[in-house]
C-alpha beads as a LAMMPS data file, in Angstrom:
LAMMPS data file: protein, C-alpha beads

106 atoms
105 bonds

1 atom types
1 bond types

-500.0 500.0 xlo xhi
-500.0 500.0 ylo yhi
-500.0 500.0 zlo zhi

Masses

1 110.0

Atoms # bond

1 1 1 -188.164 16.639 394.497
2 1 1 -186.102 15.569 396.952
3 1 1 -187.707 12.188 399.419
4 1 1 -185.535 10.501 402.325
5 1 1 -186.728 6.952 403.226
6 1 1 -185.599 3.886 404.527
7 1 1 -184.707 0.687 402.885
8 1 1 -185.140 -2.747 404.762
9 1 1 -181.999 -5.519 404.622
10 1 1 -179.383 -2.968 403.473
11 1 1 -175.920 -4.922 404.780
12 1 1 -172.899 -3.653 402.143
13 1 1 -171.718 -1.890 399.234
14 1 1 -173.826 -4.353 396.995
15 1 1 -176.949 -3.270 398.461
16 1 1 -175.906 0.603 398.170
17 1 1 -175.279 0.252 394.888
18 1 1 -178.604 -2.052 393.829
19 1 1 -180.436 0.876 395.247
20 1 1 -178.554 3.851 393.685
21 1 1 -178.711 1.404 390.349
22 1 1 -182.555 0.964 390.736
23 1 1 -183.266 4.471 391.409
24 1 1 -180.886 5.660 388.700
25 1 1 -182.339 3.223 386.016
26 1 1 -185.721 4.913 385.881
27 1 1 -184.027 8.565 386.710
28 1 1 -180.454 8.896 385.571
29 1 1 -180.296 12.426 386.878
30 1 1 -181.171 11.193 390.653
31 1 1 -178.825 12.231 393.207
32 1 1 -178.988 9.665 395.694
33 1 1 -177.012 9.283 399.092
34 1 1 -176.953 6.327 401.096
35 1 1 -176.696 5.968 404.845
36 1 1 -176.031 2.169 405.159
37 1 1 -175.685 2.089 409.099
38 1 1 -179.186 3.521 409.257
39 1 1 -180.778 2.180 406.166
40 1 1 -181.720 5.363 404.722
41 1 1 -181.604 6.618 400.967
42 1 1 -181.745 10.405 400.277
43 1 1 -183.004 11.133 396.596
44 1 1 -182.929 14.486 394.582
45 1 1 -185.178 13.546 391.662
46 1 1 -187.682 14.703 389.125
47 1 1 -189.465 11.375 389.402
48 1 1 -192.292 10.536 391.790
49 1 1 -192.138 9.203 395.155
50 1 1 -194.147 6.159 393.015
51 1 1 -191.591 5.816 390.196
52 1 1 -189.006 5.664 393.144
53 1 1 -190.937 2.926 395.009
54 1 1 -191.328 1.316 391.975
55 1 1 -187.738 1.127 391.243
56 1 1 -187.385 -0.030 394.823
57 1 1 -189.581 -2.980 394.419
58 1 1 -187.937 -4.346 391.061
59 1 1 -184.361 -3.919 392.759
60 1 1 -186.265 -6.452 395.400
61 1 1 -186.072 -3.773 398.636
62 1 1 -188.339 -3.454 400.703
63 1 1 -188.935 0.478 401.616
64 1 1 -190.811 2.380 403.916
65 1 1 -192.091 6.031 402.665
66 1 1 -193.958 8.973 405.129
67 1 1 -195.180 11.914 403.333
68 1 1 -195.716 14.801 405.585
69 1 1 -198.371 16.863 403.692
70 1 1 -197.573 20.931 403.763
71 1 1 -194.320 19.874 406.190
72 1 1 -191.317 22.045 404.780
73 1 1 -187.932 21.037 405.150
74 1 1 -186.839 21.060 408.690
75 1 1 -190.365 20.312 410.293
76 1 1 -188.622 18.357 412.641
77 1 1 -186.468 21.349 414.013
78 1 1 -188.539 22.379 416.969
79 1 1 -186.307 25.909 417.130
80 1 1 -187.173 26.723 413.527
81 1 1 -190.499 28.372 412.419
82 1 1 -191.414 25.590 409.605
83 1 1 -191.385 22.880 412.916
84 1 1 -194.463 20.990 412.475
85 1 1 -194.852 19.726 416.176
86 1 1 -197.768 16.376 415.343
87 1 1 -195.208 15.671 412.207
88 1 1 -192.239 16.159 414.049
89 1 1 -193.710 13.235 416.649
90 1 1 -195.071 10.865 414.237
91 1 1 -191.635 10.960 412.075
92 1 1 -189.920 10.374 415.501
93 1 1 -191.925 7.274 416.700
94 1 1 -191.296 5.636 413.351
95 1 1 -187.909 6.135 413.149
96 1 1 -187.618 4.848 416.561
97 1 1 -190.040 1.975 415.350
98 1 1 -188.008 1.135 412.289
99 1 1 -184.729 1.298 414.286
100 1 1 -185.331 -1.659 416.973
101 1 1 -186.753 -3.652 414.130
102 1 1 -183.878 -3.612 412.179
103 1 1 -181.410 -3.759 415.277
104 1 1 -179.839 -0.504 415.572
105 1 1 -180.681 -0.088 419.319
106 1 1 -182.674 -1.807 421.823

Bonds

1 1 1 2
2 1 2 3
3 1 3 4
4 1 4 5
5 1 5 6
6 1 6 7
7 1 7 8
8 1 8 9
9 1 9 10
10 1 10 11
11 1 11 12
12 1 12 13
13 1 13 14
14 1 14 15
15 1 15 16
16 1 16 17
17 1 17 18
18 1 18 19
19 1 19 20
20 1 20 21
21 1 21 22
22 1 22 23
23 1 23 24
24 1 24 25
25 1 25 26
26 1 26 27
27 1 27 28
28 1 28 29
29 1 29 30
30 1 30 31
31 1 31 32
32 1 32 33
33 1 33 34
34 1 34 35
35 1 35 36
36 1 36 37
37 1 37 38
38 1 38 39
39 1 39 40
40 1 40 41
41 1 41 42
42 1 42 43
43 1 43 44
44 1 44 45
45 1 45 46
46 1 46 47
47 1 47 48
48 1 48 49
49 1 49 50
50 1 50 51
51 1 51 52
52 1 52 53
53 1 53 54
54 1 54 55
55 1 55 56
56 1 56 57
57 1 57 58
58 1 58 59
59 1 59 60
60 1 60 61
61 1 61 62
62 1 62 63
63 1 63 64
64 1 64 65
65 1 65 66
66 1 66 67
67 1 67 68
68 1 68 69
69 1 69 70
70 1 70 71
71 1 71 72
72 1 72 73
73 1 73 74
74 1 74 75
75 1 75 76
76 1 76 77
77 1 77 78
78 1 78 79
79 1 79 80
80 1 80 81
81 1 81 82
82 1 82 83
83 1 83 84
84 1 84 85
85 1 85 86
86 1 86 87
87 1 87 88
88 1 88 89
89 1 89 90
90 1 90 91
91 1 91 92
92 1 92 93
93 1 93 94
94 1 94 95
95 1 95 96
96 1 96 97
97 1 97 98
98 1 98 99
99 1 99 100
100 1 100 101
101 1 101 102
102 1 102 103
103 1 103 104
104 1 104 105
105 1 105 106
């Protein structure tokens, strides 16, 4: 399964690696990819979005997680047949959301 989410109060290296540590205690298989700047984790795992969270919460981040029921890969690409246009918009607005309170733009 592979989940993208963000992770609130991510500042350094010491962060990225509390969350690949967290994730990677309860699944040492994950492949996980941080984007610091935005404050968003990428996982490959055969855990649940719950174990993740989980392992999230002990590691003391705060994360925010969107499930897109029947939303392929790429809903968001508007050119590509698996766009998923009411998705596509919701994931959008809360990225948007989650972006001025955290600071990245105005």
């Amino acid at each position: 399964m592979k989940t993208e989410f963000q992770v609130e109060g991510m500042s350094c290296q010491h962060c990225v690696a509390a969350v690949t540590n967290a994730i990677r205690e309860h699944d040492d298989g994950a492949q996980v990819q941080v984007d610091l700047a935005a404050g968003r984790v990428a996982v490959e795992s055969t855990q649940s979005v719950e174990a993740l969270k989980a392992a999230l919460m002990t590691a003391g981040k705060t994360a925010e997680f969107k499930i897109y029921p029947g939303a392929p890969h790429g809903f968001h690409a508007d050119y590509r047949a698996s766009y998923r246009k009411e998705a596509a918009e919701d994931a959008w607005g809360r990225m948007q959301a989650w972006f001025r309170k955290y600071g990245v733009f105005g």
